[in-house]
N, C-alpha and C positions, 0 to 999 in steps of 0.2 A: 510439605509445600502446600497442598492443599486448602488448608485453614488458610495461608497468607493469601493464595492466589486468587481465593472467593471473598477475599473482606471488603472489596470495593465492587464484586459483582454490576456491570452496568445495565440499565434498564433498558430496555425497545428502543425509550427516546432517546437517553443518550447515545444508544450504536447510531441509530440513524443520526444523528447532529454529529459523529463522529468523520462522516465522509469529508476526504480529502485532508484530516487534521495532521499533522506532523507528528513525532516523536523525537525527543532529544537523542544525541549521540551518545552512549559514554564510550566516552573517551578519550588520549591523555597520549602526549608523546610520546616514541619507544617504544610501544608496548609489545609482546611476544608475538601475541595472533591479536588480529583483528575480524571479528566474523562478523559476514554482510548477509541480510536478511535481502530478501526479494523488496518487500514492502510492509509497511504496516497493514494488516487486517483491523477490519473495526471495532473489535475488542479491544485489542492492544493500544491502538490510536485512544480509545475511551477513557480506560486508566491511566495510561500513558506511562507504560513499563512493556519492554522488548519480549516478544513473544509469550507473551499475558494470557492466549486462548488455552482456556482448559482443554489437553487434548496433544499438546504442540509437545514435541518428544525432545524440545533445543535444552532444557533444562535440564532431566534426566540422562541424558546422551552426557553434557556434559562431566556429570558427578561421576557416571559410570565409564566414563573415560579416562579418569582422574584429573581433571580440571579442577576441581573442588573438591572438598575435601566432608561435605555435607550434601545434600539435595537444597538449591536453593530457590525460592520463588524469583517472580520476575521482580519484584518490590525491593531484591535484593541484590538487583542486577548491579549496582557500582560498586558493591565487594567486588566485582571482577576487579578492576582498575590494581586495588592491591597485589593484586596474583600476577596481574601484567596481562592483559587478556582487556577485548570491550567489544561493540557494538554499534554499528551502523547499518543502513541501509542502500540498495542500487539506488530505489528513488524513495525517497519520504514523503509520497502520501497516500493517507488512507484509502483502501478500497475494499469491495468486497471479497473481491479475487483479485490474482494479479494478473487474470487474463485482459483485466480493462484497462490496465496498462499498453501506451500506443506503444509502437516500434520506435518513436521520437524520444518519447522519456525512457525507453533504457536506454539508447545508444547515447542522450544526454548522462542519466544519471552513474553509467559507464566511466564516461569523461569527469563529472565531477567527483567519481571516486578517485579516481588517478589523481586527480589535483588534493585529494582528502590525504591520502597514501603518501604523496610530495612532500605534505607540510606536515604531516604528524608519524613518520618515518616509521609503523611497525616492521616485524623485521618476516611474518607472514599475517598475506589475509586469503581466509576462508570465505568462497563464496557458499551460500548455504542456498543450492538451487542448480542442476546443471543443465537445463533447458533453458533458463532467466539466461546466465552465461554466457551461453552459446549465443543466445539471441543478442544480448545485452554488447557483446564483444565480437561480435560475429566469427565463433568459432564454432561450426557445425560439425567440426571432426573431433572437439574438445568431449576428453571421458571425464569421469571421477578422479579423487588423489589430486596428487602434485602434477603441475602443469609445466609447459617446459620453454613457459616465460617468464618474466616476472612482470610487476607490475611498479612503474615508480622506483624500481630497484628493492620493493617488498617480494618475498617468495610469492608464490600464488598457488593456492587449493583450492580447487571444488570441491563439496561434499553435499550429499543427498539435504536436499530438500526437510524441514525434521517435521513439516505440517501433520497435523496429525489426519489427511488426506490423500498423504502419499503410501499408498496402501504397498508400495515396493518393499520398501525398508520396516522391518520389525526393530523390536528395542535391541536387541542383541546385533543386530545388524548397525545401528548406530553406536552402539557402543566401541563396537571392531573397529572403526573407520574414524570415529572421533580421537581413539585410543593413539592411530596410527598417528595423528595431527600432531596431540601430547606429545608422543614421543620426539618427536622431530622439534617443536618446539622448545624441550627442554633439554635437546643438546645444543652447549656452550658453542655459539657461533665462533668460527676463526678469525672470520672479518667480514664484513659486509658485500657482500659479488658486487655491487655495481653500487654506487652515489644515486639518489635519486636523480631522474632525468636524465643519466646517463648510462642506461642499459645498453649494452651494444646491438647492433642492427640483426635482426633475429631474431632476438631474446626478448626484446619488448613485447609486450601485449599488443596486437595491433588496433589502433584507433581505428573506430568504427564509422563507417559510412550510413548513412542515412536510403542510400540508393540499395544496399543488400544488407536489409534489414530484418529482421525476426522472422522465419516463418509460423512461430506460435510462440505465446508470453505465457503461458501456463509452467508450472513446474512440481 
């Protein structure tokens, strides 16, 4: 991965000219797992491939999960799409951290995942971040693993943060917890729990309020 990951290495000026730029989604109806980055970093926003910073463990996690079946760079992120697997984000856009992210734009970009989840029906999304989360969704009681809502009528998981600044998780720690994901997503579902939109009361995600909002956007 290495060699792919450094061939477009970006300069000084383009990180800085990279603030606040977007990254495409990939993405595609159905698909098994959907995982949600916190935000673009301004590496990744640069090249403009999903978790691009040399360092960031979302790549390796997955190989060693069995997600793929090779170590792939981020250049090769819409091979996901074929396996059933893609990539999105809480909000799309660049920063340097996602601490400069307000308490408005998660609890917005919260919302427009539910409506991302509505129309492109995976059947689990992976949040990759469980402080983003918590704040993002306002669930401060929310751990790791399978959550015990859904979202849009998709399964819902958190899973650690994979930056390569979360000094919590080592690669073998990602690999266990990625692993667990795999597994779950590759047994044959019976039938879908719930129609999007219509989870039943409880089991929905709850919509987030703007009045009890983040007490921190770091993760």
């Amino acid at each position: 991965m290495a060699a792919s990951a450094t061939r477009r290495r970006p300069t000084p000026a383009q990180l800085r000219a990279a603030r606040d730029k977007r990254v495409p989604d990939v993405i595609a109806p159905d698909l098994k797992v959907l995982f949600v980055g916190i935000n673009p970093g301004l590496y990744t926003a640069a090249v403009g491939h999903h978790f691009a910073r040399p360092g960031n463990r979302f790549w390796p996690a997955l190989h060693a999960a069995g997600f793929t079946d090779r170590l792939l760079s981020p250049f090769d992120e819409r091979e996901l799409l074929g396996r059933g697997y893609g990539i999105t984000n809480v909000v799309n856009r660049a920063t340097v951290a996602a601490s400069e992210l307000s308490r408005e734009e998660l609890i917005a970009g919260a919302a427009g995942l539910e409506e991302k989840v509505r129309r492109y029906r995976p059947r689990i999304v992976a949040i990759l971040g469980l402080t983003t989360y918590r704040a993002a969704f306002v669930r401060p009681e929310a751990r790791l693993g399978p959550q015990p809502v859904d979202l849009a009528g998709a399964r819902l998981w958190v899973l650690p943060n994979p930056s390569g600044l979360n000094a919590h998780f080592k690669p073998a720690d990602f690999a266990r917890v990625f692993r667990r994901l795999r597994l779950t997503a590759d047994r044959k579902p019976s039938r879908r729990a719930s129609p999007p939109g219509t989870a039943k009361e409880g089991r929905r995600a709850r919509r987030p309020s703007a009045r009890s909002g983040p007490r921190s956007t770091s993760s």
